[in-house]
Biopython code that builds the backbone (N, CA, C, O; Angstrom):
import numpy as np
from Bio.PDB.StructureBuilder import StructureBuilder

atoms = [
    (1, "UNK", "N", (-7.114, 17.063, -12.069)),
    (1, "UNK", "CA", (-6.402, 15.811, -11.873)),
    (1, "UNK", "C", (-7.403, 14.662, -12.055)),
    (1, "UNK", "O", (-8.402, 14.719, -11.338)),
    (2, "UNK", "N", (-7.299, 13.688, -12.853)),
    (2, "UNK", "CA", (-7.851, 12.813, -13.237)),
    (2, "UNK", "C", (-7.442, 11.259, -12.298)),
    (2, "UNK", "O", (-8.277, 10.376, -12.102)),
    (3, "UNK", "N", (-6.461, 11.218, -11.967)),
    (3, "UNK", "CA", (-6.289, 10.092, -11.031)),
    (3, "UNK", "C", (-6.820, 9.919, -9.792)),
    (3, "UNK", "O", (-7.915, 10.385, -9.476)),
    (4, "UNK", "N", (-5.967, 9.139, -8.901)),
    (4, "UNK", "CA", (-6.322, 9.168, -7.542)),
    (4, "UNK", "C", (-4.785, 9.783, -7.101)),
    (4, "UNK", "O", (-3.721, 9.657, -7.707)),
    (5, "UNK", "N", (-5.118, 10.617, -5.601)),
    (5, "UNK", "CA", (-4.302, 11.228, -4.934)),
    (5, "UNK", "C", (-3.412, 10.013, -4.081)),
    (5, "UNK", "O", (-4.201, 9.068, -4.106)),
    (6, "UNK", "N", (-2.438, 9.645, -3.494)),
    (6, "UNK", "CA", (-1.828, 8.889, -2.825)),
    (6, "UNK", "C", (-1.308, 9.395, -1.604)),
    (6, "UNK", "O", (-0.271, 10.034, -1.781)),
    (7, "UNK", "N", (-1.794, 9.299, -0.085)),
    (7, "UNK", "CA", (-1.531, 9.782, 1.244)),
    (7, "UNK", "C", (-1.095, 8.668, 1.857)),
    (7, "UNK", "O", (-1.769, 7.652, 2.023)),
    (8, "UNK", "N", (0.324, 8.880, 2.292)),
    (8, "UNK", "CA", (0.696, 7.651, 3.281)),
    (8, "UNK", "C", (0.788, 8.617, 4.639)),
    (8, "UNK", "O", (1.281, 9.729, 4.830)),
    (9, "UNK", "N", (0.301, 7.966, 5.224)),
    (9, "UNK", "CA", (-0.164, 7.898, 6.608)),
    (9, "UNK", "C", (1.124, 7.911, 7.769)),
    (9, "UNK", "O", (2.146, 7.278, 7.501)),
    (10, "UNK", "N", (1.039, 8.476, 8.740)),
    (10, "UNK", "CA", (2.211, 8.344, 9.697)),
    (10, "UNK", "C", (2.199, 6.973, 10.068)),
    (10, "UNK", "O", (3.408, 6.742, 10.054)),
    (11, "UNK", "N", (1.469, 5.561, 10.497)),
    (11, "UNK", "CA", (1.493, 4.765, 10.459)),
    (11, "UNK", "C", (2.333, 4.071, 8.884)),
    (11, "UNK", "O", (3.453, 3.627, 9.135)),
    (12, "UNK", "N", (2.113, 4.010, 8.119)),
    (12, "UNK", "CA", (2.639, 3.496, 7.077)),
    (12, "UNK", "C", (4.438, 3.490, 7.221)),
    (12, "UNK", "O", (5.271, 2.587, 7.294)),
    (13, "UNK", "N", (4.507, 4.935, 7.216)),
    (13, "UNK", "CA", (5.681, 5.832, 7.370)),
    (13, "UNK", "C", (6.473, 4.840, 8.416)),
    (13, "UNK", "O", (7.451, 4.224, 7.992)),
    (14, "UNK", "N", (6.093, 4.697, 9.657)),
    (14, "UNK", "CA", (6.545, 4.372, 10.697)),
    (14, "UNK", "C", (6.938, 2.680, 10.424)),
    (14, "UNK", "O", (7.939, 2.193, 10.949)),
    (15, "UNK", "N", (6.152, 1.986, 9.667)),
    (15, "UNK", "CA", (6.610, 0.890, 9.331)),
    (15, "UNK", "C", (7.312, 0.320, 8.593)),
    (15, "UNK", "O", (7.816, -0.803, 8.590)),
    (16, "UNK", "N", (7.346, 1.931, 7.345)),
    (16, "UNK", "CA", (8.620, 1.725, 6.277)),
    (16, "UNK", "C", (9.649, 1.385, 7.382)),
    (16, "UNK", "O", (10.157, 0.270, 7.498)),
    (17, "UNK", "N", (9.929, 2.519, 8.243)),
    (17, "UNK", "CA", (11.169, 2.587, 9.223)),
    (17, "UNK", "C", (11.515, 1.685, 9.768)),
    (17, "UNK", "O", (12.692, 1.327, 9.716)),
    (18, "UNK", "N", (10.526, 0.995, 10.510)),
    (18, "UNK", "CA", (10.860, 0.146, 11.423)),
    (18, "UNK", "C", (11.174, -1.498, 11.342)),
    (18, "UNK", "O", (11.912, -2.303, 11.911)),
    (19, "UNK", "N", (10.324, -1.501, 10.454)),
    (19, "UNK", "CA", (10.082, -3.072, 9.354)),
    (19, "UNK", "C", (10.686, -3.203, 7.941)),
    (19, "UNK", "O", (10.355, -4.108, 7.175)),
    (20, "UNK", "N", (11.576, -2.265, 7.645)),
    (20, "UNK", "CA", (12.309, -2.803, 6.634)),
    (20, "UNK", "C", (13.828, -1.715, 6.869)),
    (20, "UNK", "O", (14.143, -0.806, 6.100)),
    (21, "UNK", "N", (14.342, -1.991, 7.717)),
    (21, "UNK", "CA", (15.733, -1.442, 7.872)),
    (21, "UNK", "C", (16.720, -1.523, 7.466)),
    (21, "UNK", "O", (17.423, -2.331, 8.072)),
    (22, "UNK", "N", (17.360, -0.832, 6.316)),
    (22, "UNK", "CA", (18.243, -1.039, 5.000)),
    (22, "UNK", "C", (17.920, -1.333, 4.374)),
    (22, "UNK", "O", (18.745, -1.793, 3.585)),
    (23, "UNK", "N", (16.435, -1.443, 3.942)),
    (23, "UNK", "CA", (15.775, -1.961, 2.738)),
    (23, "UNK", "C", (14.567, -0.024, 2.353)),
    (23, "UNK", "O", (13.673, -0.054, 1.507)),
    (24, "UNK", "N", (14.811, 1.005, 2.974)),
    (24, "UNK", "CA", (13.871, 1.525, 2.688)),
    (24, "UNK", "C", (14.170, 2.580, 1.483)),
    (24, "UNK", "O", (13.304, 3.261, 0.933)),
    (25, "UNK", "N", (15.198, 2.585, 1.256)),
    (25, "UNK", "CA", (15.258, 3.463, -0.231)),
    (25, "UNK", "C", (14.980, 2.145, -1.131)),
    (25, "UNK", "O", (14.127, 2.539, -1.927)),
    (26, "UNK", "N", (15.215, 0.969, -1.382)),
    (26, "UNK", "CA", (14.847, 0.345, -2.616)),
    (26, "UNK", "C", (13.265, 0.073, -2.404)),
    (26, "UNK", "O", (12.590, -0.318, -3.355)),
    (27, "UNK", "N", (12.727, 0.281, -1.197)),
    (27, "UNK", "CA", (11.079, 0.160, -1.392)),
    (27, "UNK", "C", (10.406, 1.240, -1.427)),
    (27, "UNK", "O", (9.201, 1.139, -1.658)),
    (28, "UNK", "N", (10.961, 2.491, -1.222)),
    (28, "UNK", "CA", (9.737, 3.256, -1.579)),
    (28, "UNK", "C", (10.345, 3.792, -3.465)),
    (28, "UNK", "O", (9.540, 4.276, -4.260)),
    (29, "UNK", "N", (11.897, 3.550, -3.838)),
    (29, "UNK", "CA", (12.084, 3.468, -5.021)),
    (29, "UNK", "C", (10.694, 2.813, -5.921)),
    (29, "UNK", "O", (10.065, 3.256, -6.881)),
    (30, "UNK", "N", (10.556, 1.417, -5.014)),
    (30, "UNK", "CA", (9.250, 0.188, -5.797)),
    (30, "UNK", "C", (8.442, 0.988, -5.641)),
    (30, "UNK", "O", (8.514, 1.697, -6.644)),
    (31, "UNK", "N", (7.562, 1.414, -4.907)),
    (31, "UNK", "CA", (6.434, 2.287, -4.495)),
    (31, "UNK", "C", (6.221, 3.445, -5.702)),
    (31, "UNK", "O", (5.318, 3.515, -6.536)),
    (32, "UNK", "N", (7.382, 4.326, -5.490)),
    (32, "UNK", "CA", (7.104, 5.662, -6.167)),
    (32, "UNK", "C", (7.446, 4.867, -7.977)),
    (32, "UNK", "O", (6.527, 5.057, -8.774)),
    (33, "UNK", "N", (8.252, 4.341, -8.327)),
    (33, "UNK", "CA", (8.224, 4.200, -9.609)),
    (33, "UNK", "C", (7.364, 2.620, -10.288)),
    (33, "UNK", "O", (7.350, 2.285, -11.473)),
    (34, "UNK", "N", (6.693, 1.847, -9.079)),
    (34, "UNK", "CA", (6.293, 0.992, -9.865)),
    (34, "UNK", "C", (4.793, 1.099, -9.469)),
    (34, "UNK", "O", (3.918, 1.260, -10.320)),
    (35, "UNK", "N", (4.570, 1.015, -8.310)),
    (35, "UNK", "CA", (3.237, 0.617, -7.450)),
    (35, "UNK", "C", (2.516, 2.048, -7.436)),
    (35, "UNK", "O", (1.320, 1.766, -7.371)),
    (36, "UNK", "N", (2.660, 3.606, -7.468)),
    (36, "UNK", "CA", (1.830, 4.536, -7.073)),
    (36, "UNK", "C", (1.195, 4.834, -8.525)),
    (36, "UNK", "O", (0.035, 5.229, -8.634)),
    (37, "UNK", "N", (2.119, 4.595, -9.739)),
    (37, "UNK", "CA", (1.328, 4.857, -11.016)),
    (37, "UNK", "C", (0.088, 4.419, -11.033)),
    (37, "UNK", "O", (-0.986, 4.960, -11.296)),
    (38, "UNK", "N", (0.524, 2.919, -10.580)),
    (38, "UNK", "CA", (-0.686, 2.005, -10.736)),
    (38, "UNK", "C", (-1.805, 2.012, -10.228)),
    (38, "UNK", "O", (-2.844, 1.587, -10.732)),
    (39, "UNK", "N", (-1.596, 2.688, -8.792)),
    (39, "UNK", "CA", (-2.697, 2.764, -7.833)),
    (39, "UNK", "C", (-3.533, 4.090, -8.089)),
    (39, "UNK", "O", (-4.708, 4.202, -7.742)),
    (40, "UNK", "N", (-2.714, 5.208, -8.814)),
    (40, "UNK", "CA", (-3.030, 6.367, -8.940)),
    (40, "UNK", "C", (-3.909, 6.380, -10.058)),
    (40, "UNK", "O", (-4.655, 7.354, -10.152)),
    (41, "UNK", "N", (-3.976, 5.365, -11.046)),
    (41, "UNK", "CA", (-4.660, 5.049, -12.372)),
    (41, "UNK", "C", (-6.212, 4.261, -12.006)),
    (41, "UNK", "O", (-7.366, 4.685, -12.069)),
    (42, "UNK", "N", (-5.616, 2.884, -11.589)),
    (42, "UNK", "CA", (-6.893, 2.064, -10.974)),
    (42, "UNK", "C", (-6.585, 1.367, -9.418)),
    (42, "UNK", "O", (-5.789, 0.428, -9.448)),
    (43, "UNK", "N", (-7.017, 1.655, -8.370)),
    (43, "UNK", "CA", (-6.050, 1.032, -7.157)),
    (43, "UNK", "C", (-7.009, -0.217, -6.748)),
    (43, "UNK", "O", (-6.661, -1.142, -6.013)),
    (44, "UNK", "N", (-8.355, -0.062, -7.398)),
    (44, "UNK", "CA", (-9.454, -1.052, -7.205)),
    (44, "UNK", "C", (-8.830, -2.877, -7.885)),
    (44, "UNK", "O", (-8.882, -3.937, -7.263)),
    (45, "UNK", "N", (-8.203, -2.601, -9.550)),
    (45, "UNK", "CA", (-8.402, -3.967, -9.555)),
    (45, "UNK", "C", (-6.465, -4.150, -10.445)),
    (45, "UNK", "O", (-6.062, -3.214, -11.135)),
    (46, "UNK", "N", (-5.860, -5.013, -10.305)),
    (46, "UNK", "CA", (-4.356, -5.442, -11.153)),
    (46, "UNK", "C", (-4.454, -6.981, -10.556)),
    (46, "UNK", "O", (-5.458, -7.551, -10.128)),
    (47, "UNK", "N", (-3.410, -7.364, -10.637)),
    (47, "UNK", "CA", (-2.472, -8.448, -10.441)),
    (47, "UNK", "C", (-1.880, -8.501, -9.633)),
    (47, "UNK", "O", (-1.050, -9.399, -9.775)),
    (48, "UNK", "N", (-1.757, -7.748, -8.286)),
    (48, "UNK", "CA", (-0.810, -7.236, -7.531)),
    (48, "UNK", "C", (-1.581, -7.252, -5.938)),
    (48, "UNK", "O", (-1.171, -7.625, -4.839)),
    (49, "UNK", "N", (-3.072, -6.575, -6.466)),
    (49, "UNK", "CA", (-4.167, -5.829, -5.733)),
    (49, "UNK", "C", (-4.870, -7.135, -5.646)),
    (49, "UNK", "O", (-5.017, -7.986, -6.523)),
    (50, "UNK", "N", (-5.452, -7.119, -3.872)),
    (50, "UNK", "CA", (-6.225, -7.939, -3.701)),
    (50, "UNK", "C", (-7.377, -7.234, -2.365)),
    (50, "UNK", "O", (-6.626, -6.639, -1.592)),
    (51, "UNK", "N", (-8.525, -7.132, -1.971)),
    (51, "UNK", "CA", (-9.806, -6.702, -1.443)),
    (51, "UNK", "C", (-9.139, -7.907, -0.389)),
    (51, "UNK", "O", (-8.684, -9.029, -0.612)),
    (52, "UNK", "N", (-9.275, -7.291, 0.563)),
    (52, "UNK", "CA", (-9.200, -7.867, 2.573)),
    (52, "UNK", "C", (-10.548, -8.164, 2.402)),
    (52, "UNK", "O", (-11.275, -7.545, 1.626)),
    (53, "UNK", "N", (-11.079, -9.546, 3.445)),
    (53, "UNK", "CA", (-12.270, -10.201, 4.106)),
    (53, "UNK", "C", (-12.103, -9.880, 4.819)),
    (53, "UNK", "O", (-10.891, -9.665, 4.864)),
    (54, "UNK", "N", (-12.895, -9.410, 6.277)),
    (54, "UNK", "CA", (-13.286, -9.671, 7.520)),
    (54, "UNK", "C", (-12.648, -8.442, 7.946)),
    (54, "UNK", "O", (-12.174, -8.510, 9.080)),
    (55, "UNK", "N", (-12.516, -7.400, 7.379)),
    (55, "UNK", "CA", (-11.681, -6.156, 7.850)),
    (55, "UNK", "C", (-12.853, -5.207, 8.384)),
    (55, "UNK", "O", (-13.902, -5.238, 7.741)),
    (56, "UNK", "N", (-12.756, -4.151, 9.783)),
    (56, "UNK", "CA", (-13.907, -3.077, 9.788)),
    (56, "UNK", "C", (-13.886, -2.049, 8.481)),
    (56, "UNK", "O", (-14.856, -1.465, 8.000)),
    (57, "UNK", "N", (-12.619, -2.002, 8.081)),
    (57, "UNK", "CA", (-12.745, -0.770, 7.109)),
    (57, "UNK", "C", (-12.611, -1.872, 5.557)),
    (57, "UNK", "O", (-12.396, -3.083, 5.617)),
    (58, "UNK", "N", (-12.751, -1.287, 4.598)),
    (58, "UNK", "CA", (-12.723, -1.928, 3.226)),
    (58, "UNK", "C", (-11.093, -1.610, 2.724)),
    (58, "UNK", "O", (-10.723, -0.540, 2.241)),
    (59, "UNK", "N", (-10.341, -2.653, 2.932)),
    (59, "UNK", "CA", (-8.864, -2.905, 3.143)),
    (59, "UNK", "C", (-8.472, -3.580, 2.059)),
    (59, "UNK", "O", (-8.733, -4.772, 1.895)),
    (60, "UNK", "N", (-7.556, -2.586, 0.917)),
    (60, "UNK", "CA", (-6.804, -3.623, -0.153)),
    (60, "UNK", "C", (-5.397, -3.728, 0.417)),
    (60, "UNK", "O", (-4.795, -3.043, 1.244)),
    (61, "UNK", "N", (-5.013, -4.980, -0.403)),
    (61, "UNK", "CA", (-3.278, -5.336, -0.425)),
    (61, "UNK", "C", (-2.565, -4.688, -1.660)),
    (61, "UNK", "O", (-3.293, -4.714, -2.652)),
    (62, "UNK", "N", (-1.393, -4.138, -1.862)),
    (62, "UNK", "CA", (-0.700, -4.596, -2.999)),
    (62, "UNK", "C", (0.765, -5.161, -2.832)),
    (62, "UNK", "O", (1.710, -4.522, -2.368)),
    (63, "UNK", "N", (0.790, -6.085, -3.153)),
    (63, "UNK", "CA", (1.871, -6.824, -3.163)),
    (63, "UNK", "C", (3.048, -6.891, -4.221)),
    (63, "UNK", "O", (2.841, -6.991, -5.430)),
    (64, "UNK", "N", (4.369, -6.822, -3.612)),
    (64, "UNK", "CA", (5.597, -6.433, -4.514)),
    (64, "UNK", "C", (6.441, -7.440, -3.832)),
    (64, "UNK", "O", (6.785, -7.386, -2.652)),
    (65, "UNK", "N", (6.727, -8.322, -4.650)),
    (65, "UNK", "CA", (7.701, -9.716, -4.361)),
    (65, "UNK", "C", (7.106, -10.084, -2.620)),
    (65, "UNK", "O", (5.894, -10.134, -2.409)),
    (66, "UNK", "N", (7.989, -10.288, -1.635)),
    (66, "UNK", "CA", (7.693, -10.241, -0.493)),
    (66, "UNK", "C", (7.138, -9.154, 0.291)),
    (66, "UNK", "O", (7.136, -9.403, 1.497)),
    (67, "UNK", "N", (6.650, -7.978, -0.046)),
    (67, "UNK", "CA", (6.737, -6.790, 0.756)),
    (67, "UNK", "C", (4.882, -6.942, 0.141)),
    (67, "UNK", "O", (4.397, -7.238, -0.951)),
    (68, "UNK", "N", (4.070, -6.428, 1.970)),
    (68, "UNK", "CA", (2.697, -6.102, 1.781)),
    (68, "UNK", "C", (2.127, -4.689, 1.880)),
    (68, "UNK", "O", (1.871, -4.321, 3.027)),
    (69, "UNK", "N", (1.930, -4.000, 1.085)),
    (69, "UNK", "CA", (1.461, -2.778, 1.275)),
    (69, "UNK", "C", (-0.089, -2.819, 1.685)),
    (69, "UNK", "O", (-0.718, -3.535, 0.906)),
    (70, "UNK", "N", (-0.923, -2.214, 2.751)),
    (70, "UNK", "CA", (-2.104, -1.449, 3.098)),
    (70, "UNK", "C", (-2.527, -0.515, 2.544)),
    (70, "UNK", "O", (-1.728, 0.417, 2.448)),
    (71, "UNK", "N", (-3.865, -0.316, 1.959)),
    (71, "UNK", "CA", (-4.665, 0.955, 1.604)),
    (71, "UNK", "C", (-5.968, 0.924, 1.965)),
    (71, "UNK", "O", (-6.555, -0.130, 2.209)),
    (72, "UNK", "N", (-6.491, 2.040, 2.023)),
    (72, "UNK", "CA", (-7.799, 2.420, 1.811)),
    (72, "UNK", "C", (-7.921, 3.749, 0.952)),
    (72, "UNK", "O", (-7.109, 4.673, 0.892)),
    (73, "UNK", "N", (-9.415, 3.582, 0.155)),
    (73, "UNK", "CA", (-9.276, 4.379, -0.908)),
    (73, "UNK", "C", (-11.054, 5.225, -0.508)),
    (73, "UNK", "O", (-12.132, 4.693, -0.244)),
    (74, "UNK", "N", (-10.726, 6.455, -0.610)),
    (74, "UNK", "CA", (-11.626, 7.310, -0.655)),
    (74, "UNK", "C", (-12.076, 7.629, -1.707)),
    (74, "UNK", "O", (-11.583, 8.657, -2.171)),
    (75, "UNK", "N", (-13.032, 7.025, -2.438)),
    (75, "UNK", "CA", (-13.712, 7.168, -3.799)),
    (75, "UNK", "C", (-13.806, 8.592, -4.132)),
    (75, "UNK", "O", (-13.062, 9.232, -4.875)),
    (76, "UNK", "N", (-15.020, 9.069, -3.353)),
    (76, "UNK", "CA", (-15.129, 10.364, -3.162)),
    (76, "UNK", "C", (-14.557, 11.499, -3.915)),
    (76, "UNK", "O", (-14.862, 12.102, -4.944)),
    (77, "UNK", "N", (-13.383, 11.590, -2.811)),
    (77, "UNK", "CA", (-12.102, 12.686, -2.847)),
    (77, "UNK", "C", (-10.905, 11.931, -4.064)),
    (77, "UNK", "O", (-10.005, 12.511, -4.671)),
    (78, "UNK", "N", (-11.215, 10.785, -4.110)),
    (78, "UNK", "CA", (-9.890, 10.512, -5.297)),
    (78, "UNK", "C", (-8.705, 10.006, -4.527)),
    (78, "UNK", "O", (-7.733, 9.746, -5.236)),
    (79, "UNK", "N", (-8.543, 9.780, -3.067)),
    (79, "UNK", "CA", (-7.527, 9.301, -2.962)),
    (79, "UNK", "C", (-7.003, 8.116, -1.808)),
    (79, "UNK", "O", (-7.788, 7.862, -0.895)),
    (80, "UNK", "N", (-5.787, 7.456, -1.850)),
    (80, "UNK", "CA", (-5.914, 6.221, -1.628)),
    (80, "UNK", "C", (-4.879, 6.384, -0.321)),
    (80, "UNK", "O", (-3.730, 6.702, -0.627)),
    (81, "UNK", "N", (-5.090, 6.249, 0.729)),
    (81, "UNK", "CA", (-4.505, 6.343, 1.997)),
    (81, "UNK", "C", (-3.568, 4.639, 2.339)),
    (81, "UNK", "O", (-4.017, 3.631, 2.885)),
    (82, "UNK", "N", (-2.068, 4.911, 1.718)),
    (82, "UNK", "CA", (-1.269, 3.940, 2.612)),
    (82, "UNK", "C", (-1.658, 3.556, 3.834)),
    (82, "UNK", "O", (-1.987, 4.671, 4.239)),
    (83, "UNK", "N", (-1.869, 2.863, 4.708)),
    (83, "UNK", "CA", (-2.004, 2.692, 5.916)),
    (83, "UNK", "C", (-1.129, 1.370, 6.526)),
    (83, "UNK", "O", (-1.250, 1.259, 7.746)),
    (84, "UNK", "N", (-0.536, 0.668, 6.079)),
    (84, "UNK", "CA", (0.379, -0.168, 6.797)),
    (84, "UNK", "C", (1.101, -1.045, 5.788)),
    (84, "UNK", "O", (0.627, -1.451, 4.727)),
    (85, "UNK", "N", (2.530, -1.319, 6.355)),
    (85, "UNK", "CA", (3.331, -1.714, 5.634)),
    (85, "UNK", "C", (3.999, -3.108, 6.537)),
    (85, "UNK", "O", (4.172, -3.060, 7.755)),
    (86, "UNK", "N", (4.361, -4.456, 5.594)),
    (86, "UNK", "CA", (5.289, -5.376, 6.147)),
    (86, "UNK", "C", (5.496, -6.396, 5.219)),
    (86, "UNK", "O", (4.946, -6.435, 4.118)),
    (87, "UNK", "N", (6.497, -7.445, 5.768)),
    (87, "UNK", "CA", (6.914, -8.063, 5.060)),
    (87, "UNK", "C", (6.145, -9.403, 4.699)),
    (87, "UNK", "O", (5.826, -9.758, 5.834)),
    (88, "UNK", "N", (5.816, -10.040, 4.139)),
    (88, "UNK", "CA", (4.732, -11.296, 3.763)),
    (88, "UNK", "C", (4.730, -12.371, 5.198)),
    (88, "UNK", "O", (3.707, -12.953, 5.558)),
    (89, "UNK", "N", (5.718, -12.466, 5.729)),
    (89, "UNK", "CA", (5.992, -13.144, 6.646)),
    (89, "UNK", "C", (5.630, -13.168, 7.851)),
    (89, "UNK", "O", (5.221, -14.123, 8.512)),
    (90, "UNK", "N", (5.859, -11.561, 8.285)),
    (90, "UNK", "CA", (5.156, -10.826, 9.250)),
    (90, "UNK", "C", (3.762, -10.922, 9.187)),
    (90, "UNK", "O", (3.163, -11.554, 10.057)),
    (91, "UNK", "N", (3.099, -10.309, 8.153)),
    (91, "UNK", "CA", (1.516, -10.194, 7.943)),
    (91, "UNK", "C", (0.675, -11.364, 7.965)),
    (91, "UNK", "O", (-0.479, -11.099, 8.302)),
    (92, "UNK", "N", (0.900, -12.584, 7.708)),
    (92, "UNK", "CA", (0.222, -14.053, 7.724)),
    (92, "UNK", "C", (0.380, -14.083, 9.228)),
    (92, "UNK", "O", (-0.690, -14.337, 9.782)),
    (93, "UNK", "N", (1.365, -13.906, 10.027)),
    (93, "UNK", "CA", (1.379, -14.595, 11.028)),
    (93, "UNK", "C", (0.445, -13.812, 12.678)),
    (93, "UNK", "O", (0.057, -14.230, 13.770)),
    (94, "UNK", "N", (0.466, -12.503, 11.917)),
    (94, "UNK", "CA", (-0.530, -11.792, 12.763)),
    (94, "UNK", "C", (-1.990, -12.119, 12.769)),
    (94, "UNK", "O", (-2.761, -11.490, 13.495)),
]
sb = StructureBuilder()
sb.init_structure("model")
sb.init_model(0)
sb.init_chain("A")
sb.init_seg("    ")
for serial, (resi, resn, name, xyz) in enumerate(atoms, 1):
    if name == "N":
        sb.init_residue(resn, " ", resi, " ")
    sb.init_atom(name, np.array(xyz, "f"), 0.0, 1.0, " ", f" {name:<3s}", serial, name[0])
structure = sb.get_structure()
């Protein structure tokens, strides 16, 4: 396998659920057919993808209209761990 692996996290999971309620089949639809190609190819650099400041761990965004996806990526092993999910609105204000 030449890409990167993609692990969403029980955290992630839990926020699909909880933070987008009646919205979670058309976002992980976005996820699996628009956003995991991409991340699975290069998750480091797009148009979409942006590198977190001031984070303990080394924290990207990818962003899909209003919706913020969390990762961290294990060079290493090849793969890129979902770790939190919300809506643009939510995430600024935390």
């Amino acid at each position: 396998m030449n890409g990167y692996r993609i692990f969403e996290t029980e955290g992630f999971l839990e926020d699909l659920e909880k933070d987008f309620r009646g919205r979670q089949e058309k976002i992980k639809a976005k996820l699996k057919n628009y956003a995991y190609p991409k991340l699975r190819k290069q998750p480091y650099f797009g148009s979409q993808i942006v590198k977190l400041t001031g984070q303990e761990h080394d924290t990207w965004r990818y962003r899909i209209g209003e919706w913020r996806f969390f990762y961290e990526i294990d060079k290493d092993k090849k793969i890129v761990f979902m770790t939190a999910a919300d809506d643009r609105g939510k995430v600024y204000k935390k």
